[in-house]
VOPAGU-2260 file (C-alpha; in pm, 1 decimal, decimal comma):
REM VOPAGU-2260
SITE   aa  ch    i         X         Y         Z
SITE  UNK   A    0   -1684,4    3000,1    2909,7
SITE  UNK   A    1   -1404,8    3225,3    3057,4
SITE  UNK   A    2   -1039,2    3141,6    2887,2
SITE  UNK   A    3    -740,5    3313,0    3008,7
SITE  UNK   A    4    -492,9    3469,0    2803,6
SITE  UNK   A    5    -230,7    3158,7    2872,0
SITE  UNK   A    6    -489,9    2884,8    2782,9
SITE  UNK   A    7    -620,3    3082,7    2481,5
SITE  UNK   A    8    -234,9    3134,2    2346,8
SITE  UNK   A    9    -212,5    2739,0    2362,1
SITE  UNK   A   10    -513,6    2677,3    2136,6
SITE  UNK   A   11    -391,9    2958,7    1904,5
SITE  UNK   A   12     -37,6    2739,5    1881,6
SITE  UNK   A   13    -218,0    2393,8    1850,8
SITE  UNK   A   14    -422,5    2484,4    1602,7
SITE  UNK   A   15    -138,5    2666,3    1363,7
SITE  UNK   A   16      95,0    2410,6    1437,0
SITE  UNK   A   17    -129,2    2189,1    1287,5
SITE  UNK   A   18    -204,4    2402,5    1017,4
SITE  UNK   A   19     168,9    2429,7     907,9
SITE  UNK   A   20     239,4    2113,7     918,8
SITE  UNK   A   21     442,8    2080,0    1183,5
SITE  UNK   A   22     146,4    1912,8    1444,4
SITE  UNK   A   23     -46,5    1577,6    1393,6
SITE  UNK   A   24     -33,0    1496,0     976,2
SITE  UNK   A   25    -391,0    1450,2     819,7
SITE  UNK   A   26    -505,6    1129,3     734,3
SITE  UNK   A   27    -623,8    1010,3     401,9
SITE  UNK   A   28    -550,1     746,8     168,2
SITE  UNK   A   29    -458,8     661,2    -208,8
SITE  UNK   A   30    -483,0     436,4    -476,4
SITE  UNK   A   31    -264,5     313,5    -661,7
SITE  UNK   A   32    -362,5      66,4    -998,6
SITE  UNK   A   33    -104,4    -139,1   -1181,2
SITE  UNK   A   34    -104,8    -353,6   -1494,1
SITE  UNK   A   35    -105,0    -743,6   -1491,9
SITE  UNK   A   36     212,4    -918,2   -1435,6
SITE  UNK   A   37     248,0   -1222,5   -1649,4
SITE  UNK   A   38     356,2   -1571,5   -1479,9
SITE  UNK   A   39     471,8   -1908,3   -1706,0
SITE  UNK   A   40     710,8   -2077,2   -1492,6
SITE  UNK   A   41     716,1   -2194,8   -1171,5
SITE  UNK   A   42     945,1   -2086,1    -898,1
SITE  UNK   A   43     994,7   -1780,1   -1073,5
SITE  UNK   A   44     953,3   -1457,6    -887,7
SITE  UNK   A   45     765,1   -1197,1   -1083,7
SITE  UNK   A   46     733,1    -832,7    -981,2
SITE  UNK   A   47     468,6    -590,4   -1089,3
SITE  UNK   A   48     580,6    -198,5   -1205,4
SITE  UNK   A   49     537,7      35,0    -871,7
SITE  UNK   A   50     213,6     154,5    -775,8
SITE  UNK   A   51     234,5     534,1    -620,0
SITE  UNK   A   52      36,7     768,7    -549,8
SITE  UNK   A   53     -87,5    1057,1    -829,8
SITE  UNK   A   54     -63,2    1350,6    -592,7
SITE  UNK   A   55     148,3    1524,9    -317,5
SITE  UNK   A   56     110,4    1343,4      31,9
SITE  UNK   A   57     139,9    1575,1     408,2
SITE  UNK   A   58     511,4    1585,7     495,5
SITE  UNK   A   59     568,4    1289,1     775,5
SITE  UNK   A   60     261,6    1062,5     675,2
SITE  UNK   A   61     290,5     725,9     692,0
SITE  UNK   A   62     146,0     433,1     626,2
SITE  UNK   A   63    -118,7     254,0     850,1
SITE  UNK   A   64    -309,2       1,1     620,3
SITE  UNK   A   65    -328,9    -133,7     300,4
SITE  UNK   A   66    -598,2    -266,5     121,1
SITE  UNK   A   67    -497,2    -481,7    -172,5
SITE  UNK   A   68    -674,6    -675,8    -461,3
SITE  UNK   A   69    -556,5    -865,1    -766,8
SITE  UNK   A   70    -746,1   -1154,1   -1055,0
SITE  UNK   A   71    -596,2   -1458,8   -1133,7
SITE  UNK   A   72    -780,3   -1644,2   -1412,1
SITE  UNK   A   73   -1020,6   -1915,1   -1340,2
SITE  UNK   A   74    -841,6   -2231,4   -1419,7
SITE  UNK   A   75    -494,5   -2119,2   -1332,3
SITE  UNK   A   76    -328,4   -2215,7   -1011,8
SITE  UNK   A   77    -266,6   -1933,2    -731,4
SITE  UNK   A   78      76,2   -1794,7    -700,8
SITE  UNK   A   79     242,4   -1708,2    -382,8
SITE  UNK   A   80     194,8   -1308,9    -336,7
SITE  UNK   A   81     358,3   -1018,8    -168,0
SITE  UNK   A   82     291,4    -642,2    -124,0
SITE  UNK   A   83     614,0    -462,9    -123,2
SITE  UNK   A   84     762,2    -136,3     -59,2
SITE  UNK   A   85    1110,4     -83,7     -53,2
SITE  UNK   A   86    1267,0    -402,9      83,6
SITE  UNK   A   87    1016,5    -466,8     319,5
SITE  UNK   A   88     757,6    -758,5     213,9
SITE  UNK   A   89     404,6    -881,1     332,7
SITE  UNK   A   90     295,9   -1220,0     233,9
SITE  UNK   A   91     -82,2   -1186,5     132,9
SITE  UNK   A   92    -300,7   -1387,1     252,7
SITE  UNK   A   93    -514,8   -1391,2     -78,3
SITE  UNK   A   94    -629,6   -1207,5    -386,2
SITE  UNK   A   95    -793,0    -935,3    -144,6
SITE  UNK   A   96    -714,9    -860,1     223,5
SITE  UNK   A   97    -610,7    -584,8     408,9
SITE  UNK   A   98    -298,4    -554,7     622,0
SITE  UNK   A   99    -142,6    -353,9     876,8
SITE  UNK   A  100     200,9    -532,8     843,8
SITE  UNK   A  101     349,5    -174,5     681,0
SITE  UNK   A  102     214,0      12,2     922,1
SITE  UNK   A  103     468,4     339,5    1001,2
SITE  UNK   A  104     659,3     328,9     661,7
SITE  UNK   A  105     637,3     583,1     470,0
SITE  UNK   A  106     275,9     664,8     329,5
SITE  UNK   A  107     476,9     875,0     -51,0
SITE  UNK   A  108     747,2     544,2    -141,4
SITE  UNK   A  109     541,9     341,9    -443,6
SITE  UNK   A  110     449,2     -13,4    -407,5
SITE  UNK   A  111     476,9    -315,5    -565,8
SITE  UNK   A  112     336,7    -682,1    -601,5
SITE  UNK   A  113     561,4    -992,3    -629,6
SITE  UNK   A  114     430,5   -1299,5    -748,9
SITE  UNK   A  115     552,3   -1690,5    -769,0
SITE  UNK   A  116     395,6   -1976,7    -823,8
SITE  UNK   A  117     530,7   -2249,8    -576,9
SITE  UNK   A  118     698,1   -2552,0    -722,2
SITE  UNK   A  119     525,0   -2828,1    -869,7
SITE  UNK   A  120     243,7   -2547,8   -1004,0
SITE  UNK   A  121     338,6   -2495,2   -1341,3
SITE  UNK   A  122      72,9   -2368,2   -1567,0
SITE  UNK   A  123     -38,0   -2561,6   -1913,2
SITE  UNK   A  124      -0,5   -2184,4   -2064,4
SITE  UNK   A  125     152,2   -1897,9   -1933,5
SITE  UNK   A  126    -159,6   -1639,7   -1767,7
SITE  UNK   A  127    -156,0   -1235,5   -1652,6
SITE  UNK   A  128    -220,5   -1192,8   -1289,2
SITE  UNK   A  129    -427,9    -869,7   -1360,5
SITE  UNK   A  130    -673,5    -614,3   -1199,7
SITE  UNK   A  131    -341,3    -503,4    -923,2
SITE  UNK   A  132    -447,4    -228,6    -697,3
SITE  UNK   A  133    -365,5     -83,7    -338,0
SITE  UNK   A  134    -541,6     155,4    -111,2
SITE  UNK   A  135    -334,7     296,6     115,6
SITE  UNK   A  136    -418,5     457,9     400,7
SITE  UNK   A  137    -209,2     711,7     599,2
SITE  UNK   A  138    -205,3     941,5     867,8
């Protein structure tokens, strides 16, 4: 295959750009694992400490989906959830899912859970929402 010096100068500057940094980011993912949160009244709003991630991410990743999973004990009534980051919220649509609804924030800022449990719910004993974890996957 015959490349001229022009075309062969733009692969040589594609390919370090995206070596530096400065082209497309990588894509990859972490996970993040949090302990249990623990809920005794309802209409109380309960946040779990932030989940991050353990290493250093590729300057301008963000976020495309998360993955998210959490136990509630058998016998205790569901609570409302959210993922959060920052001041931006997702309702969840369960104890596991995946969502793209924080899609092009930032992949490094830590996450948290919120939890409530609606009114009328209140628990015979107060219970720990445990097992939280995230997967988060950038680019």
């Amino acid at each position: 295959m015959n490349v001229g010096k022009r075309s062969a100068g733009r692969v040589l500057l594609a390919c370090s750009l995206a070596l530096s940094g400065y082209g497309v980011a990588a894509s990859g993912s972490w996970v993040g694992t949090g302990q249990g949160v623990r809920l005794f009244t309802a209409e109380r709003t309960v946040e779990s400490k932030p989940l991050s991630s353990s290493g250093d991410l590729a300057r301008g990743a963000f976020i495309r989906q998360v993955h998210w999973q959490y136990r509630v004990p058998e016998g205790q009534p569901y609570p409302q959830a959210w993922l959060c980051a920052s001041r931006e919220c997702t309702r969840l649509s369960g104890a596991r899912g995946t969502s793209r609804a924080l899609a092009g924030l930032a992949a490094d800022q830590p996450l948290h859970f919120r939890f409530r449990l609606p009114k009328g719910r209140q628990p015979a004993r107060p219970f720990r929402v445990e097992g939280l974890q995230v997967i988060v996957d950038y680019r």
